[in-house]
ModelCIF file with pLDDT and N, C-alpha, C, O atoms, coordinates in Angstrom:
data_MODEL
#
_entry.id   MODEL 
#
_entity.id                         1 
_entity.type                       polymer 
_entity.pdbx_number_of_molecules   1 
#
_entity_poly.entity_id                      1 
_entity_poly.type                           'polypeptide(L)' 
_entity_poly.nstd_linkage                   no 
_entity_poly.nstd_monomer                   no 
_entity_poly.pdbx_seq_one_letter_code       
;(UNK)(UNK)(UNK)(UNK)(UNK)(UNK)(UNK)(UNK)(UNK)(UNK)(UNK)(UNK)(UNK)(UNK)(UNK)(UNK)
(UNK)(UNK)(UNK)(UNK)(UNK)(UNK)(UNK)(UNK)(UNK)(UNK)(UNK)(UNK)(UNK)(UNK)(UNK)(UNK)
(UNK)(UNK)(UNK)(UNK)(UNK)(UNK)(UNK)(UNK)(UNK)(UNK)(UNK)(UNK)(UNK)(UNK)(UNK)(UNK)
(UNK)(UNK)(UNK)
;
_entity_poly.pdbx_seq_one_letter_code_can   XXXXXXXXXXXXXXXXXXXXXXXXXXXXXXXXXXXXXXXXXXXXXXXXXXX 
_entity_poly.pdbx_strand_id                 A 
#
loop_
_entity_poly_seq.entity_id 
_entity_poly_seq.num 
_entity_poly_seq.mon_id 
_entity_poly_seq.hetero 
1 1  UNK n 
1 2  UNK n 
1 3  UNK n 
1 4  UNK n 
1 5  UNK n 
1 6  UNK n 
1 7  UNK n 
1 8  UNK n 
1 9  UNK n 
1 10 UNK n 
1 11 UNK n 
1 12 UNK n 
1 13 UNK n 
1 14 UNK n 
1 15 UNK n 
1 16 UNK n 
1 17 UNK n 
1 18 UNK n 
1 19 UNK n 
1 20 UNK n 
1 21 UNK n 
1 22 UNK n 
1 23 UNK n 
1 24 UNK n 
1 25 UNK n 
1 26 UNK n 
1 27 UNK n 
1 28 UNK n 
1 29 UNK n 
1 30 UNK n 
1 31 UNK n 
1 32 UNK n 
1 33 UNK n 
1 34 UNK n 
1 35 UNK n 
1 36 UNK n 
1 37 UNK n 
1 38 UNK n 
1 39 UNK n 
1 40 UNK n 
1 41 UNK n 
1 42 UNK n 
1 43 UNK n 
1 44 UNK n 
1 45 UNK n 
1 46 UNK n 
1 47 UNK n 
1 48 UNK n 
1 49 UNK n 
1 50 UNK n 
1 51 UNK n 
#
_struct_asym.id          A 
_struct_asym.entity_id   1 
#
loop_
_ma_qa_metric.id 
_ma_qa_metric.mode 
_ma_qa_metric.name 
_ma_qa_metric.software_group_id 
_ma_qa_metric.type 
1 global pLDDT . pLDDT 
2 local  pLDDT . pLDDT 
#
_ma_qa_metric_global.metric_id      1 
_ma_qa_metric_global.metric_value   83.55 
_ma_qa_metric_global.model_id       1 
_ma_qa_metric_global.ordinal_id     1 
#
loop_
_ma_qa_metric_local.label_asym_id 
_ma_qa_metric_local.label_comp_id 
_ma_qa_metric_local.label_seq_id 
_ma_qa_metric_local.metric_id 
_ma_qa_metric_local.metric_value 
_ma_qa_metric_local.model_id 
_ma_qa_metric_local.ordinal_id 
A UNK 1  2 74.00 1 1  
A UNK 2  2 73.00 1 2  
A UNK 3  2 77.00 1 3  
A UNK 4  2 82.00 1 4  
A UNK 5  2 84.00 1 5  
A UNK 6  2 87.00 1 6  
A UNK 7  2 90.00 1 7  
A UNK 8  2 91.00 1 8  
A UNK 9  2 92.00 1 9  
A UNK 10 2 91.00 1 10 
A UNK 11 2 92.00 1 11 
A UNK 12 2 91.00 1 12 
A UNK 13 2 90.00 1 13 
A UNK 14 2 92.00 1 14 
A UNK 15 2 93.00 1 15 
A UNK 16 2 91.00 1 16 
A UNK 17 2 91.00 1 17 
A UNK 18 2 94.00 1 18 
A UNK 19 2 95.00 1 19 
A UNK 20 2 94.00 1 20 
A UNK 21 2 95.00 1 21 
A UNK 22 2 97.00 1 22 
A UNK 23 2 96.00 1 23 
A UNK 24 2 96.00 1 24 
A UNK 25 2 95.00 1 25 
A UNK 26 2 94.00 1 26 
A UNK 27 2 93.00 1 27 
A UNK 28 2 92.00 1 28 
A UNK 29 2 90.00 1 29 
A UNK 30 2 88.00 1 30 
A UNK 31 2 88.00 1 31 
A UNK 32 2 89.00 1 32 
A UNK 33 2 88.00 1 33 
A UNK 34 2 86.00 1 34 
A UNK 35 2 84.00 1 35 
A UNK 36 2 84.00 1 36 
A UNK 37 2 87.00 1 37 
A UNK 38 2 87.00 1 38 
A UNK 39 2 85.00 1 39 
A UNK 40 2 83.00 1 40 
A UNK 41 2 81.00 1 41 
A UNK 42 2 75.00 1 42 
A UNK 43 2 64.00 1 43 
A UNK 44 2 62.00 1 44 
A UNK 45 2 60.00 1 45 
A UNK 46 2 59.00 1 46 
A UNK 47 2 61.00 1 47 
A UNK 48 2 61.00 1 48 
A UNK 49 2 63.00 1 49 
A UNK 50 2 61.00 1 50 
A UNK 51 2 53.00 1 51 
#
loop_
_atom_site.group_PDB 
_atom_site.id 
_atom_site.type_symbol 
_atom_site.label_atom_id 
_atom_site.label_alt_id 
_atom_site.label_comp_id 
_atom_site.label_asym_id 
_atom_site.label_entity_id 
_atom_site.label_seq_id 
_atom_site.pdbx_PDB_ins_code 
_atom_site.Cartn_x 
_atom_site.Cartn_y 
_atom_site.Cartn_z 
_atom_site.occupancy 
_atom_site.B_iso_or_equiv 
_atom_site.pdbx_formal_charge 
_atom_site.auth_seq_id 
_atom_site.auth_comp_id 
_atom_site.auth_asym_id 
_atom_site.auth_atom_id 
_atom_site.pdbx_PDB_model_num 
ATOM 1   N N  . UNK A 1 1  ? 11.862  -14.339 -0.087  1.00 74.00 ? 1  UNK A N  1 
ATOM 2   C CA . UNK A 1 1  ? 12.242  -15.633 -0.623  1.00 74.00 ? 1  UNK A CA 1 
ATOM 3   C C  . UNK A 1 1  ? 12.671  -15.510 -2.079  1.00 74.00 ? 1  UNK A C  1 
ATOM 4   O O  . UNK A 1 1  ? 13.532  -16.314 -2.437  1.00 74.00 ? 1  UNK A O  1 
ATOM 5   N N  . UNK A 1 2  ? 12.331  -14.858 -2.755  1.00 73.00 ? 2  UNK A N  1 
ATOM 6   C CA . UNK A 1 2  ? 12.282  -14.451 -4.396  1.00 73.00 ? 2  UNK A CA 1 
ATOM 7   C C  . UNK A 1 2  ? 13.586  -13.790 -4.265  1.00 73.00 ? 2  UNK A C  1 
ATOM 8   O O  . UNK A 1 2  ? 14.039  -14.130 -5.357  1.00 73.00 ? 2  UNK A O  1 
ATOM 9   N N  . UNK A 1 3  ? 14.563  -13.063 -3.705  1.00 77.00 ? 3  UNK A N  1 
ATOM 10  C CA . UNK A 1 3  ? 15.823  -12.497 -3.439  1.00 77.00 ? 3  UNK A CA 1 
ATOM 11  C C  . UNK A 1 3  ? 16.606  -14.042 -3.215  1.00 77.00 ? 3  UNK A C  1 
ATOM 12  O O  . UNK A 1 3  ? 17.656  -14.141 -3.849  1.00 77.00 ? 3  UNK A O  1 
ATOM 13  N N  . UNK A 1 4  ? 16.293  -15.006 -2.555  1.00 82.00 ? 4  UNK A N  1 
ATOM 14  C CA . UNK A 1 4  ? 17.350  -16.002 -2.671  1.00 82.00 ? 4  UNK A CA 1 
ATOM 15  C C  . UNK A 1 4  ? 18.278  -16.409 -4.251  1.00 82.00 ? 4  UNK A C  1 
ATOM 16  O O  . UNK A 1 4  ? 17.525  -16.835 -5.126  1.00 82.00 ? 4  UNK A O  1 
ATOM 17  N N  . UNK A 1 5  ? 19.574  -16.327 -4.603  1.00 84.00 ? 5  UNK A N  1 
ATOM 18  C CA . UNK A 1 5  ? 19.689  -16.671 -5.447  1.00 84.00 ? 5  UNK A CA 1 
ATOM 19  C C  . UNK A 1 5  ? 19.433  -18.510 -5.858  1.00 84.00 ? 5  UNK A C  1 
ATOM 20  O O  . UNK A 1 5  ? 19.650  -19.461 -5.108  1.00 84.00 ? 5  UNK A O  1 
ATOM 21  N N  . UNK A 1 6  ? 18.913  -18.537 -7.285  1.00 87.00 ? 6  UNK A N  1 
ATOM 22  C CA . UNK A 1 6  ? 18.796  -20.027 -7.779  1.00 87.00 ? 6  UNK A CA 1 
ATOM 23  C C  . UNK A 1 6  ? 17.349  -20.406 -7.305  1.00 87.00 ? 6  UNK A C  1 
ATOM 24  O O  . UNK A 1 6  ? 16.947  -21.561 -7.445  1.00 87.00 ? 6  UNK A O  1 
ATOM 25  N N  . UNK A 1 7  ? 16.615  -19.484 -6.776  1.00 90.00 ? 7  UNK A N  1 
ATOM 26  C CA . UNK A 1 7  ? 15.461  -20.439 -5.939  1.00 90.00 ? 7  UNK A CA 1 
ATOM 27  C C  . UNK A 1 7  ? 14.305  -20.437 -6.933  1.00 90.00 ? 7  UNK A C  1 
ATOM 28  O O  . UNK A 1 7  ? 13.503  -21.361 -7.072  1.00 90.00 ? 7  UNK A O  1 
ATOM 29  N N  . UNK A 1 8  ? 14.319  -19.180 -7.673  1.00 91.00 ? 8  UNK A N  1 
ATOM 30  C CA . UNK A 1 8  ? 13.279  -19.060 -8.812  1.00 91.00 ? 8  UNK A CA 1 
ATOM 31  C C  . UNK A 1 8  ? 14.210  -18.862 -9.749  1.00 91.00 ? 8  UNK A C  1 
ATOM 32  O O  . UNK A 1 8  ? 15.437  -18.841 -9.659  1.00 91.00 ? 8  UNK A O  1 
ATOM 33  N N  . UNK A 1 9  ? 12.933  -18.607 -11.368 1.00 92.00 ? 9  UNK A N  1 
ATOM 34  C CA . UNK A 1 9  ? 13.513  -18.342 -12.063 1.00 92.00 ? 9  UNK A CA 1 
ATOM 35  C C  . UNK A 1 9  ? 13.497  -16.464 -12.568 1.00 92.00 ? 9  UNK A C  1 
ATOM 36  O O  . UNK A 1 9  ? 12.476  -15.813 -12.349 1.00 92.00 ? 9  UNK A O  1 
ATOM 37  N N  . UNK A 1 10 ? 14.458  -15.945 -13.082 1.00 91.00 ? 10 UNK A N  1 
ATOM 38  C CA . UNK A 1 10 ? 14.731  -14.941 -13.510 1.00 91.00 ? 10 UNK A CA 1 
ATOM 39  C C  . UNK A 1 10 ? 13.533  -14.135 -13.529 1.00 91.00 ? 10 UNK A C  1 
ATOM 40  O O  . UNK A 1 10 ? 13.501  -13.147 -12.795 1.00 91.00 ? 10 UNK A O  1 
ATOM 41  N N  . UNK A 1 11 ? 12.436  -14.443 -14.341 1.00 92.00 ? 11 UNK A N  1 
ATOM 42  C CA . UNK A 1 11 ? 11.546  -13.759 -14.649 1.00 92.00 ? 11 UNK A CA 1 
ATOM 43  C C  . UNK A 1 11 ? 10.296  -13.868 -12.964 1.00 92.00 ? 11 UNK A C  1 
ATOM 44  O O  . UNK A 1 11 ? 9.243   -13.258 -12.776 1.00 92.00 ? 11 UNK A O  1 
ATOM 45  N N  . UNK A 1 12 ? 10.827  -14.617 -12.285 1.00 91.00 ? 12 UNK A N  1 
ATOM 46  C CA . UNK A 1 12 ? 9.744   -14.392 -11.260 1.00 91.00 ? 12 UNK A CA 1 
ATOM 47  C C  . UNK A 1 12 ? 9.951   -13.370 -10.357 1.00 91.00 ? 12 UNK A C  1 
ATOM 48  O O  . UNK A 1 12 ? 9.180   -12.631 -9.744  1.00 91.00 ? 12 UNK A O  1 
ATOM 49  N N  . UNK A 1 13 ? 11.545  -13.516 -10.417 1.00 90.00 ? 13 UNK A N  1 
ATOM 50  C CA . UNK A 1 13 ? 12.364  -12.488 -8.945  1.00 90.00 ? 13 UNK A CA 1 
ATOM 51  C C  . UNK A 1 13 ? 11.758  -10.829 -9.557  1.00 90.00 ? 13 UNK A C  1 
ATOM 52  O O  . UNK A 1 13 ? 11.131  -9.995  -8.905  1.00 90.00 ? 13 UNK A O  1 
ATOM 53  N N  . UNK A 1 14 ? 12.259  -10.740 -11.184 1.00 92.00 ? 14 UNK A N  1 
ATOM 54  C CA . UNK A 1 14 ? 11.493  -9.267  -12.024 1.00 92.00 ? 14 UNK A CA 1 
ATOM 55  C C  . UNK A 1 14 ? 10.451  -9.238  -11.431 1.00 92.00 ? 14 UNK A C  1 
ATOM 56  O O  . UNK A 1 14 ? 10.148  -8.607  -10.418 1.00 92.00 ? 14 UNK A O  1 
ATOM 57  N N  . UNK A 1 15 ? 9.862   -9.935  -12.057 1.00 93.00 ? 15 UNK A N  1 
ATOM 58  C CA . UNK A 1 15 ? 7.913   -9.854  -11.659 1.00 93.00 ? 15 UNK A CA 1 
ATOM 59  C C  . UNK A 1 15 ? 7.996   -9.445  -10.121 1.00 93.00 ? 15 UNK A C  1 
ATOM 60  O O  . UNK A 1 15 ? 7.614   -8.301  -9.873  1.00 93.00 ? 15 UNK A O  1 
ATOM 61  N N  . UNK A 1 16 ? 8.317   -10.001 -9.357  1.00 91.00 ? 16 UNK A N  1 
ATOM 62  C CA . UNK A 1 16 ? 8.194   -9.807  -7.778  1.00 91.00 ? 16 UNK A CA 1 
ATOM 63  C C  . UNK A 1 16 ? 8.396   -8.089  -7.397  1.00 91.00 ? 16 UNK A C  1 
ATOM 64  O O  . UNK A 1 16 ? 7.582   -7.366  -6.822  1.00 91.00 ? 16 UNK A O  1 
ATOM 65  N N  . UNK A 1 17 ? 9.777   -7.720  -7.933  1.00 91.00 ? 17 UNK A N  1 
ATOM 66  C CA . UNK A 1 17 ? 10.468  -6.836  -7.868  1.00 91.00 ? 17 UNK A CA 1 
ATOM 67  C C  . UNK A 1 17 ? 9.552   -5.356  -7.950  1.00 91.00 ? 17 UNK A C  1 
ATOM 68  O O  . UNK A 1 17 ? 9.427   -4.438  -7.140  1.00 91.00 ? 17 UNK A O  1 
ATOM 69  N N  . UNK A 1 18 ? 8.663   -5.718  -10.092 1.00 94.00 ? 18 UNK A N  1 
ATOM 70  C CA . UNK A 1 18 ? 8.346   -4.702  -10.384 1.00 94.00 ? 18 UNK A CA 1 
ATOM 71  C C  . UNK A 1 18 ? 7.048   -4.521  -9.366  1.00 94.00 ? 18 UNK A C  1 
ATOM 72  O O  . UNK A 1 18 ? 6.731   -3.477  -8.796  1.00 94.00 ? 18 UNK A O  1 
ATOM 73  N N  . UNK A 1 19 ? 6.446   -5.676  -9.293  1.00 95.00 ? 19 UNK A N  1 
ATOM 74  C CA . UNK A 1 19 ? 5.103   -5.587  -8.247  1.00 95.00 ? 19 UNK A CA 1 
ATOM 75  C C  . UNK A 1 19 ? 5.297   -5.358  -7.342  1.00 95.00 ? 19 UNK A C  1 
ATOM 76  O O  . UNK A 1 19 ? 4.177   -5.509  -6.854  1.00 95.00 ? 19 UNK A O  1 
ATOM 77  N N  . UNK A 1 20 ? 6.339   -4.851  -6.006  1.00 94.00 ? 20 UNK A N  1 
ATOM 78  C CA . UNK A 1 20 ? 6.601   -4.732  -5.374  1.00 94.00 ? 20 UNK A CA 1 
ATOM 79  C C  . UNK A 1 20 ? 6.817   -3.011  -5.247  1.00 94.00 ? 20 UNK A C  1 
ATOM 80  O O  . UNK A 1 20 ? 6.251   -2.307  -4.410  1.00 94.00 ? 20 UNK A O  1 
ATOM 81  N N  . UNK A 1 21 ? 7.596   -2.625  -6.096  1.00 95.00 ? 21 UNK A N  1 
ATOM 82  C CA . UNK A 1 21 ? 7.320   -1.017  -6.877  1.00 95.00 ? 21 UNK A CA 1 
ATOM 83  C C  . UNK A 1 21 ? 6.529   -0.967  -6.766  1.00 95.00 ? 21 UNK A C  1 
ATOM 84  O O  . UNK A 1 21 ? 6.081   -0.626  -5.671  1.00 95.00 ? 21 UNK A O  1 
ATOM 85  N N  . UNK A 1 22 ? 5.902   -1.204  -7.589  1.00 97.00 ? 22 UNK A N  1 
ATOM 86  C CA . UNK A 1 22 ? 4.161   -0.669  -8.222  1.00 97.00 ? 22 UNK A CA 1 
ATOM 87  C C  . UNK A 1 22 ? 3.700   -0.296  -6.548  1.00 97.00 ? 22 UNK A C  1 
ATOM 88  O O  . UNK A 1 22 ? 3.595   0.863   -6.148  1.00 97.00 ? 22 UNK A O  1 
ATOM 89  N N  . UNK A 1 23 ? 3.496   -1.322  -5.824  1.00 96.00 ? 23 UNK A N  1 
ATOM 90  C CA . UNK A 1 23 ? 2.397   -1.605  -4.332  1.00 96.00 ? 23 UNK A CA 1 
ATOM 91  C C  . UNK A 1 23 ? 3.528   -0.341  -3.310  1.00 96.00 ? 23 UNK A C  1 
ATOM 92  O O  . UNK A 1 23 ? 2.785   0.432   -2.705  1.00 96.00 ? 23 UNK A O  1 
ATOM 93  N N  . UNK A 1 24 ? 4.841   -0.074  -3.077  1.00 96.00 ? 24 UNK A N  1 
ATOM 94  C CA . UNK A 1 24 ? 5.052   1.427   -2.679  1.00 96.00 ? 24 UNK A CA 1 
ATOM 95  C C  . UNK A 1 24 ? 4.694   2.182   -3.024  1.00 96.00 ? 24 UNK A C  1 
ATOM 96  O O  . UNK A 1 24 ? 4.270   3.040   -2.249  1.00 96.00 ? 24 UNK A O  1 
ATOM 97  N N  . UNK A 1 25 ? 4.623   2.377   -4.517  1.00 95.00 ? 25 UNK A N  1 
ATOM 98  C CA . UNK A 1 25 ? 4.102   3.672   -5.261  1.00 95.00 ? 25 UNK A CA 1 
ATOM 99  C C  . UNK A 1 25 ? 2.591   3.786   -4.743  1.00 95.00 ? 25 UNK A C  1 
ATOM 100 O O  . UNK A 1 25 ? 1.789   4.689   -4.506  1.00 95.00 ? 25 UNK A O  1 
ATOM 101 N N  . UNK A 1 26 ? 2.621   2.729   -4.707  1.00 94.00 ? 26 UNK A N  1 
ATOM 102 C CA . UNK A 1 26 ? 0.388   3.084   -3.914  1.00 94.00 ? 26 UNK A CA 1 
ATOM 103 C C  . UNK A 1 26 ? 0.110   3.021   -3.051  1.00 94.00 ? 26 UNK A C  1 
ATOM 104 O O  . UNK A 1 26 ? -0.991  3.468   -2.728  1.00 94.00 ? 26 UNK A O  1 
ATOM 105 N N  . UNK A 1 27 ? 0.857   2.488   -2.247  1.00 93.00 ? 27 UNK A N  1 
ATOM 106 C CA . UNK A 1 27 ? 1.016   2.782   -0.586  1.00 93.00 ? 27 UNK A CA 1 
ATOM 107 C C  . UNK A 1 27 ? 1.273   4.511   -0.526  1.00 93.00 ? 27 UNK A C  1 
ATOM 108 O O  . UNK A 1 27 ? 0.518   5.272   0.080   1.00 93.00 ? 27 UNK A O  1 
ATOM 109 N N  . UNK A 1 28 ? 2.313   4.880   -1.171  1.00 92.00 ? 28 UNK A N  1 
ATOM 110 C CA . UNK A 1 28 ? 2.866   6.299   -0.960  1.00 92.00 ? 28 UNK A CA 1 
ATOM 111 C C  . UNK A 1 28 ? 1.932   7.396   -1.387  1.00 92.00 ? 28 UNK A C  1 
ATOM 112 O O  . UNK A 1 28 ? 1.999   8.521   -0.893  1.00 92.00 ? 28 UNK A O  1 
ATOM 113 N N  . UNK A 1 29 ? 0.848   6.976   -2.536  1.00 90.00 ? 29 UNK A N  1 
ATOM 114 C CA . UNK A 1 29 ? -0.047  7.730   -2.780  1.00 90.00 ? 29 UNK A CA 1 
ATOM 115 C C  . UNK A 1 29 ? -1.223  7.865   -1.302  1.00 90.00 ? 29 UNK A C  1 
ATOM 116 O O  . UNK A 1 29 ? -1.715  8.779   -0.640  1.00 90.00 ? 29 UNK A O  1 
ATOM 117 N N  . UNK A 1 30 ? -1.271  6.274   -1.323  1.00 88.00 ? 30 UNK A N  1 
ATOM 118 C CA . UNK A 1 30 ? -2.567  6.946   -0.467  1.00 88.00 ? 30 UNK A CA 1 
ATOM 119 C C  . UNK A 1 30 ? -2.294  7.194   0.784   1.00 88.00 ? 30 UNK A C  1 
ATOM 120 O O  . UNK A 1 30 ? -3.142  7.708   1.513   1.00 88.00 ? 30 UNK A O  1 
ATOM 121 N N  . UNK A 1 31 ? -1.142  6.884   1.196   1.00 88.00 ? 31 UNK A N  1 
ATOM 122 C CA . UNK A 1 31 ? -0.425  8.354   2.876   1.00 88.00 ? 31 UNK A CA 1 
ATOM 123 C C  . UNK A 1 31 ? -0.186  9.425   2.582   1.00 88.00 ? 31 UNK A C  1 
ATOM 124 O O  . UNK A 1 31 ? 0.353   10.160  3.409   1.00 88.00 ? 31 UNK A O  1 
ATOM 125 N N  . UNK A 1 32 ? -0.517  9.902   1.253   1.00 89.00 ? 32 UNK A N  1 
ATOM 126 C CA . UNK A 1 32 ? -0.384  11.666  1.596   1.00 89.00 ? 32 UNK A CA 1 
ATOM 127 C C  . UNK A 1 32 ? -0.722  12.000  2.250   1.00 89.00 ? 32 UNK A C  1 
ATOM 128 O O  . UNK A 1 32 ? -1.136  11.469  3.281   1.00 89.00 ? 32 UNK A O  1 
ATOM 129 N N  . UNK A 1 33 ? -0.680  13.665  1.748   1.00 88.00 ? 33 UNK A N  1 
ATOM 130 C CA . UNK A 1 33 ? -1.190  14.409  3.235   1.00 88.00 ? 33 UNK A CA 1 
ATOM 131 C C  . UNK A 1 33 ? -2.490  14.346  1.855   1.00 88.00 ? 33 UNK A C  1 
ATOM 132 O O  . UNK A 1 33 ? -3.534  13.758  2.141   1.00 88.00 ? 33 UNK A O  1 
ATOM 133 N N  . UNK A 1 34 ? -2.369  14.896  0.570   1.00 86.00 ? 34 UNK A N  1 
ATOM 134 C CA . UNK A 1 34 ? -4.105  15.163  -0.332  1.00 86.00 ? 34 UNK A CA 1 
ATOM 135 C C  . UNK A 1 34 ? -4.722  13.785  0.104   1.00 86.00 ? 34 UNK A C  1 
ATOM 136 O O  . UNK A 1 34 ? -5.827  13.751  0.646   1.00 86.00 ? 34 UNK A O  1 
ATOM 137 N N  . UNK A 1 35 ? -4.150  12.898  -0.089  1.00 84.00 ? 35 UNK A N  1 
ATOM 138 C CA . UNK A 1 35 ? -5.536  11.954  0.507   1.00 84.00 ? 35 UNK A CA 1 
ATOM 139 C C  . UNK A 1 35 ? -5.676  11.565  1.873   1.00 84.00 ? 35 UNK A C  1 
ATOM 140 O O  . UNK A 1 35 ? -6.480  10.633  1.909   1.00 84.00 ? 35 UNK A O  1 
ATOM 141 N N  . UNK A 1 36 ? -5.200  11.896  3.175   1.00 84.00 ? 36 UNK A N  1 
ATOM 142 C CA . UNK A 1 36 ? -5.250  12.206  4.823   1.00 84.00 ? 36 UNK A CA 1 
ATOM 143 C C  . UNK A 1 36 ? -6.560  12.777  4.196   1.00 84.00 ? 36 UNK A C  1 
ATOM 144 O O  . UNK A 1 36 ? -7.666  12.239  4.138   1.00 84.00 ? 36 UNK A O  1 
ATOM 145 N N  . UNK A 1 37 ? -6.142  14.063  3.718   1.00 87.00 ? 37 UNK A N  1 
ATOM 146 C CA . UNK A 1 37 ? -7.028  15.633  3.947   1.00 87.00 ? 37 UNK A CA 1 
ATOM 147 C C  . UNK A 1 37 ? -8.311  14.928  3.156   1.00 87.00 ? 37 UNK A C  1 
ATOM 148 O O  . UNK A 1 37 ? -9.299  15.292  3.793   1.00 87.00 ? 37 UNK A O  1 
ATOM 149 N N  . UNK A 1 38 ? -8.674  14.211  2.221   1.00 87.00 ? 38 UNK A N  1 
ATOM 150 C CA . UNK A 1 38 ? -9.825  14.210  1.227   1.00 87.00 ? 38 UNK A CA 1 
ATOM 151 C C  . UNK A 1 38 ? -10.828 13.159  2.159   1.00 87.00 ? 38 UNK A C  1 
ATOM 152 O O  . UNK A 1 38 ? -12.052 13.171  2.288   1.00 87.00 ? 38 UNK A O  1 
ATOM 153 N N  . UNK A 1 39 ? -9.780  12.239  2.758   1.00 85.00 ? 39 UNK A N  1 
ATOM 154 C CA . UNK A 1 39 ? -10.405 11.018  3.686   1.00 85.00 ? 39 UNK A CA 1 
ATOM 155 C C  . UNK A 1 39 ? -10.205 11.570  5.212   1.00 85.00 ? 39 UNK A C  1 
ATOM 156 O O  . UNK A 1 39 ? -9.985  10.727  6.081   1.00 85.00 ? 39 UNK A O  1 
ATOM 157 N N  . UNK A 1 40 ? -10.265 12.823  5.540   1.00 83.00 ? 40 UNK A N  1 
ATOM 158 C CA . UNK A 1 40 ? -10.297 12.608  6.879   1.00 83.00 ? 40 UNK A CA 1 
ATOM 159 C C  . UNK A 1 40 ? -11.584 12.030  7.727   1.00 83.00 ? 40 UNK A C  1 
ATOM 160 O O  . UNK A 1 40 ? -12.653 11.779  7.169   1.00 83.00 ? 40 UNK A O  1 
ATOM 161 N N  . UNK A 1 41 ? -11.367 11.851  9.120   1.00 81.00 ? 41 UNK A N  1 
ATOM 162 C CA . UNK A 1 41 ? -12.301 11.266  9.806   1.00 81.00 ? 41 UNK A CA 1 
ATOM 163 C C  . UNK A 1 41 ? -13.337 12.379  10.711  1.00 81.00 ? 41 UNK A C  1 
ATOM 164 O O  . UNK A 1 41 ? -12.970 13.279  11.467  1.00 81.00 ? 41 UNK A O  1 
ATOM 165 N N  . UNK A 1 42 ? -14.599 12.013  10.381  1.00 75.00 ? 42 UNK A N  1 
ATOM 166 C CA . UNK A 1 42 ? -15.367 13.418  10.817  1.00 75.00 ? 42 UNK A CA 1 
ATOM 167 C C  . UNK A 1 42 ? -15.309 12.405  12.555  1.00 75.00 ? 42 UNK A C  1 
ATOM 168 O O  . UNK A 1 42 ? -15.327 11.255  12.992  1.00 75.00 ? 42 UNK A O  1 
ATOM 169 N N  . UNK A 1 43 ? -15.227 13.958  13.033  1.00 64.00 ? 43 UNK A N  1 
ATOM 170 C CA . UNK A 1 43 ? -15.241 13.929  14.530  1.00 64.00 ? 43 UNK A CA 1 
ATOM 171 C C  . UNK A 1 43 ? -16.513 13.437  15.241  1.00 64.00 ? 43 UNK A C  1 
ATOM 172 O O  . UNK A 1 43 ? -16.569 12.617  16.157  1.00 64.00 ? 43 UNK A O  1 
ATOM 173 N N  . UNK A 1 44 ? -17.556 14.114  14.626  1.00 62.00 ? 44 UNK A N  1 
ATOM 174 C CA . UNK A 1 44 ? -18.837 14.097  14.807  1.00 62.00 ? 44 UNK A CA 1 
ATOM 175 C C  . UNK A 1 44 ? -19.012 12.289  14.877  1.00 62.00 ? 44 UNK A C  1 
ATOM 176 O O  . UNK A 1 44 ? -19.212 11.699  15.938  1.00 62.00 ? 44 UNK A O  1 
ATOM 177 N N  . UNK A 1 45 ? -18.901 11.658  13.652  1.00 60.00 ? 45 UNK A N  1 
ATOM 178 C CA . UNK A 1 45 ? -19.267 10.683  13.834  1.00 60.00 ? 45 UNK A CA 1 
ATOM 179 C C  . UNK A 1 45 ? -18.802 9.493   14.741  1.00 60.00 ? 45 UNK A C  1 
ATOM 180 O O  . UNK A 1 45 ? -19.444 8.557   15.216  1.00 60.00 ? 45 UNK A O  1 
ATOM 181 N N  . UNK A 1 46 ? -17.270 9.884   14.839  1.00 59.00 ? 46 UNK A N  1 
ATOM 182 C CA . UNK A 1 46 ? -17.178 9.400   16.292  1.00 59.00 ? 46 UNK A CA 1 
ATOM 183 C C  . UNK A 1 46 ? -17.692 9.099   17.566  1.00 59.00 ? 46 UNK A C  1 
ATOM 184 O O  . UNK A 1 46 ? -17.709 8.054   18.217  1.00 59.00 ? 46 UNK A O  1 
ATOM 185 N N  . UNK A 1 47 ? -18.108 10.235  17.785  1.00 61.00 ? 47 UNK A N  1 
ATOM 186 C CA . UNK A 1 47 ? -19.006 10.629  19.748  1.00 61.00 ? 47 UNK A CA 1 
ATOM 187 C C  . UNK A 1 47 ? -19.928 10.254  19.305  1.00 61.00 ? 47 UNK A C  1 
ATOM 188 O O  . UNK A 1 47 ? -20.567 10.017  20.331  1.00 61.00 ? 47 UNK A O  1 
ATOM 189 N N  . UNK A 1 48 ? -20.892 9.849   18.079  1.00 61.00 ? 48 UNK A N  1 
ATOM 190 C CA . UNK A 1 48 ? -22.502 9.228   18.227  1.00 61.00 ? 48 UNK A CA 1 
ATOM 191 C C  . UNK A 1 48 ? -22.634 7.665   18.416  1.00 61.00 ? 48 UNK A C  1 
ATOM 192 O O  . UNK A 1 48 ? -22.209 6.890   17.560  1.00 61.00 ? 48 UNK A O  1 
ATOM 193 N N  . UNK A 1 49 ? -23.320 7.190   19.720  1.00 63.00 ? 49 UNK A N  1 
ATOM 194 C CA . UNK A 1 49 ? -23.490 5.793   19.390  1.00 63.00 ? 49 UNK A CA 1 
ATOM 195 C C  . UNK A 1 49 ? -24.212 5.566   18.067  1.00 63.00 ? 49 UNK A C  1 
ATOM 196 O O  . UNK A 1 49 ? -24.895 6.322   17.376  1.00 63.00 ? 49 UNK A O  1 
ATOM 197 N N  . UNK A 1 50 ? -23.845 4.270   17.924  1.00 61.00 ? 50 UNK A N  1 
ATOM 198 C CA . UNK A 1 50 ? -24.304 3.092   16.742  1.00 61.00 ? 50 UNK A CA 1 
ATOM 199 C C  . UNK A 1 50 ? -25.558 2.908   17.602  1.00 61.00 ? 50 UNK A C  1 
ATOM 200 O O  . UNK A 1 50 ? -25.791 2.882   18.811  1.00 61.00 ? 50 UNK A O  1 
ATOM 201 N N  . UNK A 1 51 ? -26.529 2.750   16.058  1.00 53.00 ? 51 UNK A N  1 
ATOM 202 C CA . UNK A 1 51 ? -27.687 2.080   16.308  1.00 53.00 ? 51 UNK A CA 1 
ATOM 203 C C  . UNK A 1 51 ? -28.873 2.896   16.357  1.00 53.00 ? 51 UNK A C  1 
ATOM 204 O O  . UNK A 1 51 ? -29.968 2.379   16.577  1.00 53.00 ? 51 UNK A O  1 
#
């Protein structure tokens, strides 16, 4: 909605834009493969019931 022209003003569509950067850039960090590998999922705890 912030891409429509005239709908906001100047400084909101920026703001949107740069925050929008920012939140790929940290999305892209935390799908690496270093953080897959630092957060992987132990197997073990899988196969044990809860409780």
């Amino acid at each position: 909605m912030a891409a429509i022209p005239g709908l906001y003003p100047v400084w909101m569509v920026t703001e949107q834009i740069v925050f929008s950067l920012i939140m790929i850039g940290i999305a892209d960090f935390l799908t690496s493969d270093h953080m897959r590998a630092v957060f992987a999922k132990d197997a073990d705890a899988d196969s044990t019931p809860a409780g």
